[in-house]
N, C-alpha and C positions, 0 to 999 in steps of 0.2 A: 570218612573214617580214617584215622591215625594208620599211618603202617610202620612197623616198628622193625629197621635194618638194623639185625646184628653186628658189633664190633668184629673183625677177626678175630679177637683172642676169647672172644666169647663162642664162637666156630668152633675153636681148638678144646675149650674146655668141655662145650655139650658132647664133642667127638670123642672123647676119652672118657668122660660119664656112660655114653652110652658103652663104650669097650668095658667098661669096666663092669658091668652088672654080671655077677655072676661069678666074679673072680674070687678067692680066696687071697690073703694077704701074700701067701708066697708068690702067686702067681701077678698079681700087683707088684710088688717088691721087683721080679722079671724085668713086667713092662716098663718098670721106672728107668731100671740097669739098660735096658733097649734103647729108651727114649734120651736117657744121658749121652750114651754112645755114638745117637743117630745127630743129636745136635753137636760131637765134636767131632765127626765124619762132616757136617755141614760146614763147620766154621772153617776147616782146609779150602774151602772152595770158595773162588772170587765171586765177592757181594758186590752188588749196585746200591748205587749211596739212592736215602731219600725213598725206597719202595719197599711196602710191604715184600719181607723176602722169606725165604724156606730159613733161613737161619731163624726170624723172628716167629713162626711159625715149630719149629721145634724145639727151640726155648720157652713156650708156652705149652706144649706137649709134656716137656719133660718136668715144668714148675709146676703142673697138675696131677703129672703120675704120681711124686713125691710130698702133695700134700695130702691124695690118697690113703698112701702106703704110710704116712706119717698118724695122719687121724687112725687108721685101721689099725696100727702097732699098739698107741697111747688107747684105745677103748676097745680093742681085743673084739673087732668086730668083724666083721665081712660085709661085701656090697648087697645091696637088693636081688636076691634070684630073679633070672630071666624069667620072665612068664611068653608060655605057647598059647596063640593061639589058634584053634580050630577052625578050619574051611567049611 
């Protein structure tokens, strides 16, 4: 049976899916402004050539927040509500 290893950027994008359920646009729009910040807080800081790094890793956080907050603006929508469940 196949086993099927996600790419890192595919990591970063299910990680921010899941954050997102539940968000309202403004509260998207937030995390994008977070997520911009946090990767130009990263880019101050010496990278290693050649390795998966946090800079590459918050440049896909943040090109995910922004395609969110972009699709939710243009169709006036909001994410999936969280669903509870019960023990």
């Amino acid at each position: 049976m196949p086993v099927y290893e996600y790419h890192p950027r595919e990591l970063a994008q299910i990680s921010v899916l899941r954050e997102a359920r539940g968000l309202d646009l403004e509260q998207v729009q937030e995390r994008s402004k977070m997520a911009l910040e946090h990767e130009e807080f990263v880019l101050t800081a010496p990278q290693e050539g050649g390795k998966l790094t946090t800079l590459d890793i918050a440049s896909w956080h943040r090109i995910e927040w922004a395609r969110i907050a972009h699709v939710m603006a243009k169709q006036h929508m909001s994410v999936t509500p969280r669903t509870t469940t019960s023990a």
